[in-house]
N, C-alpha and C positions, 0 to 999 in steps of 0.2 A: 728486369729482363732475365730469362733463365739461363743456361750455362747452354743448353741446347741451342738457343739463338745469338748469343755470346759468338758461339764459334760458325757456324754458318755466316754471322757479317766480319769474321774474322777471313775465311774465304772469300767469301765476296769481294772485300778488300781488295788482298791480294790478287781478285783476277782483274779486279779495276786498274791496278796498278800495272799488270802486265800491257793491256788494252791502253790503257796513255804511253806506255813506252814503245808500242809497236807503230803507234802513229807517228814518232818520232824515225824511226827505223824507216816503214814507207814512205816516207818524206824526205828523207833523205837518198833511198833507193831510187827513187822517183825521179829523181833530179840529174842523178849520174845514168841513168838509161833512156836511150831510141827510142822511139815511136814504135811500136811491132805490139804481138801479141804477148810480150809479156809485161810489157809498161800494163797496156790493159788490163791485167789481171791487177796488177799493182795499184792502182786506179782506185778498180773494183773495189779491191779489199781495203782499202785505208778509209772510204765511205761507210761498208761493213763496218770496220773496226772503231770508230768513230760514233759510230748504232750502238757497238755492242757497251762501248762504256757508256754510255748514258742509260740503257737500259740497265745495266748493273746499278750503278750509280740508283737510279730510281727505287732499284728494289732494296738497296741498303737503306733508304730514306723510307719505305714502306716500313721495314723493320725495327725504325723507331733507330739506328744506328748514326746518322747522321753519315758525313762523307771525310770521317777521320779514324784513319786506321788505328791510331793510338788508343782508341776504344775498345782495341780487340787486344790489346797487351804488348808490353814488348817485345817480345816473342814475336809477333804476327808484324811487329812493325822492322823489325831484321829480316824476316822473310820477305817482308815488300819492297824494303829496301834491295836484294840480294838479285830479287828475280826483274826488278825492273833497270838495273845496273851490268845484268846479263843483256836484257834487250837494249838497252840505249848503248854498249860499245861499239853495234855495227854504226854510226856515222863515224868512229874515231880509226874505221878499215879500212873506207871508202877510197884510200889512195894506195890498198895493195895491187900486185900487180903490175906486169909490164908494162900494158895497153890497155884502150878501153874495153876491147872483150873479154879480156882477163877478170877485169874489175867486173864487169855484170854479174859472171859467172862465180866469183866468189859471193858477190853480194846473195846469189840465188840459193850458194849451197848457206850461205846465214840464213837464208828466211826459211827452210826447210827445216834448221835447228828452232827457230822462234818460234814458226808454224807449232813442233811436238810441243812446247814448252806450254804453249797455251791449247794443246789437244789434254796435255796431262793434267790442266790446272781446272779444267774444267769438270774433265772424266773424276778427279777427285772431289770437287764440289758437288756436282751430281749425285754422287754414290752416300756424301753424307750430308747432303739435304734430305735424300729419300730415308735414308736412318733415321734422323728423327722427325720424320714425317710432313717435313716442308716440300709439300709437292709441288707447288708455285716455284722455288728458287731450282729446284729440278730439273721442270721442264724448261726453266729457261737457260740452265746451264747446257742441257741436252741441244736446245736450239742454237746454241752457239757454237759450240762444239759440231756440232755439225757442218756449221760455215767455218770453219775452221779446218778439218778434213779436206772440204772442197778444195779449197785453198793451196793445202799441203800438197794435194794429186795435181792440180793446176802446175804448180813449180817444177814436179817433177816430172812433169810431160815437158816440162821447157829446158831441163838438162840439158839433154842430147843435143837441142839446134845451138845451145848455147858452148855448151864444147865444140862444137866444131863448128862453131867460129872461132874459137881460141885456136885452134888447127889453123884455119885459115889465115889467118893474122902471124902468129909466131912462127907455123913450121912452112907454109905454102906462099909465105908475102904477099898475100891478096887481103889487107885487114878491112871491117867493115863498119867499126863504130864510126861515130860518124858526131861529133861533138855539137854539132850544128841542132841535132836534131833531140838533141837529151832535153829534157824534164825540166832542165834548167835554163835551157836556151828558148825553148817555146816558154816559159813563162816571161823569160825576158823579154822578148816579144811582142807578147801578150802585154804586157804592163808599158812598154815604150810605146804603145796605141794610145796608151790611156793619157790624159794630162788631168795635172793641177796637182794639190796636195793627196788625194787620196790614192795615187799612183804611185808617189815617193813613198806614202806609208808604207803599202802592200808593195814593194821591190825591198825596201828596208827592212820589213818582217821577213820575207822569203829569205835574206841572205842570214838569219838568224838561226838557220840550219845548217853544221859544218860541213864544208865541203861546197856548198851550194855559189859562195861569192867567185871560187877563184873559178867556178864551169859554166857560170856566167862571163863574163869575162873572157875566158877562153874561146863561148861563143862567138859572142860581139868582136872577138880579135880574127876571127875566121873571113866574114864578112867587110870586116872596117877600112875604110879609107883611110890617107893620111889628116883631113881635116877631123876624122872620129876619134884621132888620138888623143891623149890626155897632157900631151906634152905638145905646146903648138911650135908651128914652123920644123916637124919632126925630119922632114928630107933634106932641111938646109940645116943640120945641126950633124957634128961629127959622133963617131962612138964614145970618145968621152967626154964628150957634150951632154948627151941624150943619159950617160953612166948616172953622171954627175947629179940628174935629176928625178933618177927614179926614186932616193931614199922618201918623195913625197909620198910616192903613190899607194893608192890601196892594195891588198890581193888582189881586186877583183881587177884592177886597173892594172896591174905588174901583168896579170896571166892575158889581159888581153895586148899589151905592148909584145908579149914572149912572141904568142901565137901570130903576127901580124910580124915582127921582125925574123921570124921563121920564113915567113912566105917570101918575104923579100930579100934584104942585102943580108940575112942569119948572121952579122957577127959576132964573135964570138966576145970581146969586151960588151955589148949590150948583154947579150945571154948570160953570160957567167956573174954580170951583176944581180940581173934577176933572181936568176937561182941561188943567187945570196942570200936576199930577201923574201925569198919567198918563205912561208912558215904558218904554221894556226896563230891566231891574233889573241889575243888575251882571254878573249872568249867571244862566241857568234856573235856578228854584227858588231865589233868593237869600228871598225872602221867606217862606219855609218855614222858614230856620235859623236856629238860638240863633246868640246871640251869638259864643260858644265856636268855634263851625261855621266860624261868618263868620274868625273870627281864624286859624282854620288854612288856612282859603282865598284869603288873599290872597297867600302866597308874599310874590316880589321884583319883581312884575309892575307897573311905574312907573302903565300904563295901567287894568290893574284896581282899583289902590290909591286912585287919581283917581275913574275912577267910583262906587266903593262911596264916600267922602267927599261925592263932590257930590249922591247917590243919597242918603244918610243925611241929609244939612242939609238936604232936600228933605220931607223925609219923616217917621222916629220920630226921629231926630237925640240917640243914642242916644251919652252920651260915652263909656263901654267901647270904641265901636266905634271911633271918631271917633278917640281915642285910641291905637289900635292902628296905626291908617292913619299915624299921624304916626309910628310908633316904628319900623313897617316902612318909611316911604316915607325916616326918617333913617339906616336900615342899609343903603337900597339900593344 
């Protein structure tokens, strides 16, 4: 392989890497936002984005480069690591902000930085594909880039309704998110239609996006009766009744008891407990797995092993688990 093509699947790469992190980003975007015309766009481009790595991907495999950036050097594998670490912090945002117009609205002005990141990565692939006369990986960096452009101007037409909703909500108290209707609720939804196993799978992947369990949840608390609660006999139990029994529960299950004792009696001993417990889980979807799960996913990782411990005496404080934490944290 010459040093010519060395470094174009060295690009490639990296724009592959950007392209898996951005589906992550819209996916998570996706799920904290309303129904309107900018979910749409969102939509849109995670389908795009989705295209374009696999056509990258194809063309690294054409190139005889296989789909391991380590191929292209150290070097290139810090770069990928750097720019796709840029794009994956927006789910770790997803809860700035007041309200939820707040929250779209920064999400917007992220994907407008992500948008250039991957206008540049491409505009550079392009320019030295055509240098050394890969006209092929060119035109398809040109192609993409182009859908990428679209993209950028799309977001930016959506600014302005998007600020003033944040007006509307924080200075005019007329707010308009509407939790019911977010990415996360229609999939919820959408998957409670469905039955049997392959409906637990596909709500159990979904909540493997952060952010995505506890706006689920806050859905389903919107709507929920007292028999949809997770704690039964919930109106003939006192507040430190109901206290006492939340350390079971999941995020997704804490955010829908908040939402749902909001609308009703809002005490404040149930609230203040929740908002004890509430917090990111050891990592996505940790409150979806058995036991078993949990024991294979902790490795020799000092800091996962910590969190799942303090995550657990918080919480179901479950000694199997509790247990494992100590026997993996004494082999480390």
């Amino acid at each position: 392989m010459s040093q010519s093509e060395q470094k174009v699947i060295q690009y490639l790469n990296e724009a592959h890497a950007t392209e898996m992190g951005l589906v992550r980003v819209l996916q998570s975007q996706i799920a904290m936002t309303p129904r309107g015309s900018y979910r749409d766009g969102l939509e849109k481009h995670l389908v795009e984005t989705r295209e374009h790595a696999e056509r990258v991907r194809n063309r690294v495999e054409e190139l005889g480069g296989g789909a391991n950036p380590l191929q292209a050097g150290v070097g290139a594998a810090e770069t990928i690591f750097a720019q796709t670490l840029a794009l994956w912090k927006a789910p770790l945002d997803m809860l700035r902000g007041t309200g939820g117009e707040e929250k779209v609205l920064k999400n917007a002005k992220d994907a407008c930085a992500t948008e250039a990141l991957e206008i540049a990565t491409y505009v550079a692939l392009e320019r030295l594909a055509r240098g050394v006369g890969d006209d092929v990986t060119a035109k398809l960096a040109a192609s993409i880039r182009a859908d990428e452009e679209r993209m950028l101007e799309r977001v930016m037409r959506e600014l302005p309704k998007l600020a003033a909703a944040v007006v509307g909500a924080e200075i005019e108290g007329e707010p308009s998110y509407d939790v019911t209707k977010t990415g996360a609720a229609d999939a919820a939804r959408k998957t409670a239609r469905k039955s049997g196993q392959r409906a637990k799978r596909t709500a159990r992947q979904a909540r493997k996006v952060p952010g995505v369990a506890r706006t689920e949840g806050a859905a389903r608390g919107a709507v929920a009766t007292e028999q949809d609660l997770p704690i039964a006999r919930y109106g003939k139990l006192t507040a430190e009744e109901i206290a006492g029994r939340l350390g079971d529960l999941s995020q997704a299950d804490l955010a829908k008891v908040a939402v749902y004792e909001r609308k009703n009696a809002s005490r404040s001993t149930v609230l203040d407990r929740i908002s004890s417990l509430q917090g990111e889980e050891p990592w996505p979807g940790y409150d979806e797995l058995t036991v078993d799960e949990i024991r294979s996913g902790l490795g020799d990782d000092e800091l996962r092993i910590k969190r799942v411990r303090e995550y657990e005496r918080a919480h179901k404080n479950r000694s199997s688990v509790l247990e494992a934490t100590e026997r993996e944290r004494a082999t480390a």
